[in-house]
N, C-alpha and C positions, 0 to 999 in steps of 0.2 A: 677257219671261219673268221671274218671279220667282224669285232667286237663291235658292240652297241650299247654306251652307256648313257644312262641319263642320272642326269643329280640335280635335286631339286631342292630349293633351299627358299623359306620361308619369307614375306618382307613384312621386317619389323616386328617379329612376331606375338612378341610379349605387347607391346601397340596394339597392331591386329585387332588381338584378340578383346583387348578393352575398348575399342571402337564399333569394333560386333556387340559386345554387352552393353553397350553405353552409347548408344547413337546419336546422343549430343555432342559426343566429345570430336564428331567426325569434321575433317576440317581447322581444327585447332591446333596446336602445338603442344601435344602431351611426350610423357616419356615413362619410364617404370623403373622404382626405385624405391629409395626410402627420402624423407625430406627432414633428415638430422643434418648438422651441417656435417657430419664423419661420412653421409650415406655415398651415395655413389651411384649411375643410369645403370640399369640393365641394358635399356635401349630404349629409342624415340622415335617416333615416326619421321614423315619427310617434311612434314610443317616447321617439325623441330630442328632437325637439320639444316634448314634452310638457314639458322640462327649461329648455327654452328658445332647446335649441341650432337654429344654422340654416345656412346657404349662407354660405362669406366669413368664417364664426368664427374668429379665430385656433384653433388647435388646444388652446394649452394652457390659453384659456377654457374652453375645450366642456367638458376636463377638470376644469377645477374648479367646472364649474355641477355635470356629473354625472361623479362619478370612475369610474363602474362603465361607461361608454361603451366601443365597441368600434371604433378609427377603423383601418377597411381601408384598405389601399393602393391605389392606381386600377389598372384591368385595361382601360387604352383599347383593347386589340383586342377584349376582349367587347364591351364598351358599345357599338364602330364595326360589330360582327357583330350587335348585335340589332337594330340602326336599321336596319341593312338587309333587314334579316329584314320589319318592319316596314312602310319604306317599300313593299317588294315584294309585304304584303299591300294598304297603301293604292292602288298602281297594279293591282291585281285591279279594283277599282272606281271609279275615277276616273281621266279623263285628263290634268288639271289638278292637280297635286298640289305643295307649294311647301314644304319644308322648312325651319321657322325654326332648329332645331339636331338633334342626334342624338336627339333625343326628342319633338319637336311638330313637325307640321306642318298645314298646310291642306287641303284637299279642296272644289272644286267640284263636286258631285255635281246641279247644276241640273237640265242632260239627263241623268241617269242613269234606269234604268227597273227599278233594283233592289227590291225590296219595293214596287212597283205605283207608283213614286217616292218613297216615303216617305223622306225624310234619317234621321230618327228610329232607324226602324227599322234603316234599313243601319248608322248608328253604333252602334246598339246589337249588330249582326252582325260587326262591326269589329272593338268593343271585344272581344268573347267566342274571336274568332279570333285577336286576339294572345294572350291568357290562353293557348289551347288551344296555339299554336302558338311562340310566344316564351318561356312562363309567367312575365306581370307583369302588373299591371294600367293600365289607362289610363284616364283620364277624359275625356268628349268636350263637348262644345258644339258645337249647331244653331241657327244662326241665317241671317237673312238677308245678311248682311256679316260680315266680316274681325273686326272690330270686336268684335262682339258675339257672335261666336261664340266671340272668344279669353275673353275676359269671361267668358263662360259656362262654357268648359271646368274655370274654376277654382272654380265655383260650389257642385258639389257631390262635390268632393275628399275624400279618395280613394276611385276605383274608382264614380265616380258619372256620370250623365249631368243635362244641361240643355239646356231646349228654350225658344227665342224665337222662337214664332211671330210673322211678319206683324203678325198683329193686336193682338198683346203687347207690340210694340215702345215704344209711346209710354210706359206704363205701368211696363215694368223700366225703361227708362230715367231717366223721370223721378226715379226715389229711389236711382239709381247714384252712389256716393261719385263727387265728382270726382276724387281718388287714383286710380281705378279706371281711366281715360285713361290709355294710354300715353303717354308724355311727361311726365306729370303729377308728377315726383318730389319726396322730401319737401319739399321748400323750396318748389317752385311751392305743393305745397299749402298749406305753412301760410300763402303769401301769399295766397291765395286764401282760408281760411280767414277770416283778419283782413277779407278785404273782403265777411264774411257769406255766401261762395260755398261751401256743403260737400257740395251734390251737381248732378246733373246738373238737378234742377227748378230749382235755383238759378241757375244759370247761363243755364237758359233765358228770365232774365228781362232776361238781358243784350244788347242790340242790336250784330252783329255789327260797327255804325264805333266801338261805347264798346270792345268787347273789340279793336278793334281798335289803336285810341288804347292802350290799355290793357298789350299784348301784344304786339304788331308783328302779323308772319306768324302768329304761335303763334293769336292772337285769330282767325280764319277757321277753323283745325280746333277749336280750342275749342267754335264757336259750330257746329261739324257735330257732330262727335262726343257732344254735349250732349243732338242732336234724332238719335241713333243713326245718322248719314246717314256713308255710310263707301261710296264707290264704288271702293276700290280691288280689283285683279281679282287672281284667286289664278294665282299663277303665278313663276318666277324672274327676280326683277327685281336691277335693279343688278349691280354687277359686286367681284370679290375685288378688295380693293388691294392686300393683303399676307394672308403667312402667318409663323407665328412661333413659336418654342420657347424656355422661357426655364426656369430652374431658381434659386430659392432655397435656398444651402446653408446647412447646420445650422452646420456651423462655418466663418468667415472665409477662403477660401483665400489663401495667403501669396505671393505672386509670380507672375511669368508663367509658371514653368513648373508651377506648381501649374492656373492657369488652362489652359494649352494640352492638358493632362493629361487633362480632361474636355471638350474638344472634340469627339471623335473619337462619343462617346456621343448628346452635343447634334446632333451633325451628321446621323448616322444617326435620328436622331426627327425632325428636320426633312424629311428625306428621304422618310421613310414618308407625314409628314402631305400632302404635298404629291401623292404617288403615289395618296394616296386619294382625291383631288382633282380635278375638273376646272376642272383653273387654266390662267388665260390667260397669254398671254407673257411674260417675265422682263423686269422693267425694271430693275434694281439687289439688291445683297446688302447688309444691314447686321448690327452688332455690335452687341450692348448691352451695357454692363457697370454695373453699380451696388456701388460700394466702402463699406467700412462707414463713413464717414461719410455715408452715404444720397446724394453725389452721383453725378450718373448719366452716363456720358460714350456717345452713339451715332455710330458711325460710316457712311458709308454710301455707295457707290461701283458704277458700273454694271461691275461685274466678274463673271467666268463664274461658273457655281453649282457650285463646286468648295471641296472643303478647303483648299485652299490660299488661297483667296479670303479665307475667314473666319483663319485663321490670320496672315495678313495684316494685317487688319481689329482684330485682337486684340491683335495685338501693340504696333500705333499706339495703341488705347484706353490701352492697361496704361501706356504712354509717357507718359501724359498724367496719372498719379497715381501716385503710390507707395504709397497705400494697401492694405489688405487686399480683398479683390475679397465681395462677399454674394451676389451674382445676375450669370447670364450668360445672354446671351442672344442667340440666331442666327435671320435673319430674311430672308424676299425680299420687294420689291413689284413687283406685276403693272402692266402696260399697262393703260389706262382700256379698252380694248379686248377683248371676252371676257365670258364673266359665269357666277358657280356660285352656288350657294347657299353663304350661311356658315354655322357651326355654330357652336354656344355651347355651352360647359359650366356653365351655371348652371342652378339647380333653379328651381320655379316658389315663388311667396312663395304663403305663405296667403291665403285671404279669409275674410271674412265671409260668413253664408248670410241668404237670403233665403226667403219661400215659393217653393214648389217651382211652376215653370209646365209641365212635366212630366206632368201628372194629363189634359191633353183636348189636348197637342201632338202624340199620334200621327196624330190625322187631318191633319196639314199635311201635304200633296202637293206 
């Protein structure tokens, strides 16, 4: 049977969702973050892009790219209440559903017998049901694989769909930036780059034992991923290691009891993230602390997941520098044993567009 995946992946999410709340802000150039000058975007909408700002900006960049920005505070219990919103429309239609963060996930929709099976058509049903039912938009990608569906979803951003049919495959592939490969980050690329490889036709003139000489292991997905060949199955794979809360403060905190002071806050966020979670066993507690000369001291002991634990654990850190403290941070790791999905709060980067394959993909069954 011919796979049928869709992935859909959220625009600007953490935006979005403060332009649904806030519907003055719509139009403007906001982003979501903290506004210390240590903070840093979550993410921005496309007003704010257009400035140049994006995901990871320091804060008081973003500010002085565009001073008229408006950077919201995060509201993680909306953003964890619409994902679920979400997810809960994604399992209406699919049984197989695999969450990469609070805002993308996958869909095998193979056997489904929605819109006479049409993928197309159900992402399109999807897309229009979170709008009605969420109010944000989403962009989807249809393809046959993992791969090329996520590819896709960013294709024609935002509030767009894209279709890779079967028979399209050789074709988009062939002129897909190698950048465009997961894995492929800026440095692989520009080595790659240098060795005259800038997209996926390129690469396919490379014999998987030269990429392999070449790359190690990496050269075997290269040399799939190239010819769009992507067998992996949608579903939750792998398992949590850790979970973690960590805060960078605006001003230096001065000693330990300055530090133990904001425990009590850390602990209780750690607590929520974990309760929304289906995490496996407790294997150990640790500390981070990062003093203002940027080093970093972690601690970490298989002790009960109590305050007292971390308080503990904080105490021995701070003993270890007499520094000013800039970042603290409270953390558990799980048993290999168990498995959830992870969540990420990063936004999706731009792409580039291409012709649209969109115009004769609805007859794909």
């Amino acid at each position: 049977m011919q796979r049928k995946i869709i992935h859909i992946d959220c625009d600007c999410y953490y935006a979005a969702l403060e332009m649904r709340d806030f519907p003055h802000l719509r139009g403007r150039p906001i982003a979501v973050g903290g506004q210390s000058s240590r903070s840093v975007l979550s993410t921005c909408n496309y007003e704010a892009r257009a400035f140049g700002l994006h995901s990871a900006m320091p804060s008081w960049r973003a500010q002085a790219l565009c001073p008229q920005v408006i950077i919201q505070a995060h509201r993680f219990e909306v953003y964890r209440a619409a994902s679920e919103q979400m997810m809960a429309i994604f399992s209406r239609y699919a049984d197989l559903v695999e969450p990469l963060s609070l805002d993308e996930a996958y869909l095998d929709v193979s056997e489904s017998h929605w819109f006479g099976g049409s993928a197309t058509l159900l992402a399109e049903h999807i897309r229009a049901e979170i709008l009605a039912e969420v109010g944000i938009t989403v962009s989807a990608g249809v393809a046959p694989n993992k791969f090329l569906a996520k590819v896709s979803s960013d294709w024609n951003k935002p509030n767009g769909i894209f279709v890779v049919p079967p028979h399209r495959v050789d074709g988009f592939v062939s002129q897909l930036p190698v950048k465009k490969i997961w894995g492929v980050g800026e440095k692989f690329n520009q080595r790659l780059n240098q060795m005259g490889i800038k997209t996926c036709g390129d690469l396919q003139q490379w014999p998987m034992p030269k990429l392999v000489q070449f790359f190690g292991k990496s050269g075997a997905w290269l040399y799939q991923r190239a010819r769009g060949i992507d067998e992996r199955a949608v579903g939750r794979t792998g398992s949590r290691k850790s979970q973690s809360i960590e805060h960078t403060f605006a001003a230096d905190l001065a000693g330990e009891e300055q530090c133990l002071s904001h425990l009590p806050l850390l602990y209780a966020g750690l607590m929520q993230r974990i309760n929304d979670q289906d995490c496996p066993p407790l294997k150990s507690v640790f500390v981070k602390v990062r003093f203002s000369d940027f080093t970093t001291t972690t601690l970490e002991r298989a002790w009960a997941l109590e305050a007292d634990s971390y308080q503990r654990l904080l105490r021995a850190a701070c003993a270890k520098n007499s520094k000013a403290v800039r970042l603290l941070g409270l953390g558990v790791r799980f048993n290999e044993a168990g498995s959830s999905a992870q969540l990420s709060l990063w936004g999706p980067d731009e792409s580039p567009s291409i012709g649209s394959a969109a115009s004769d993909a609805r007859s794909w069954v």
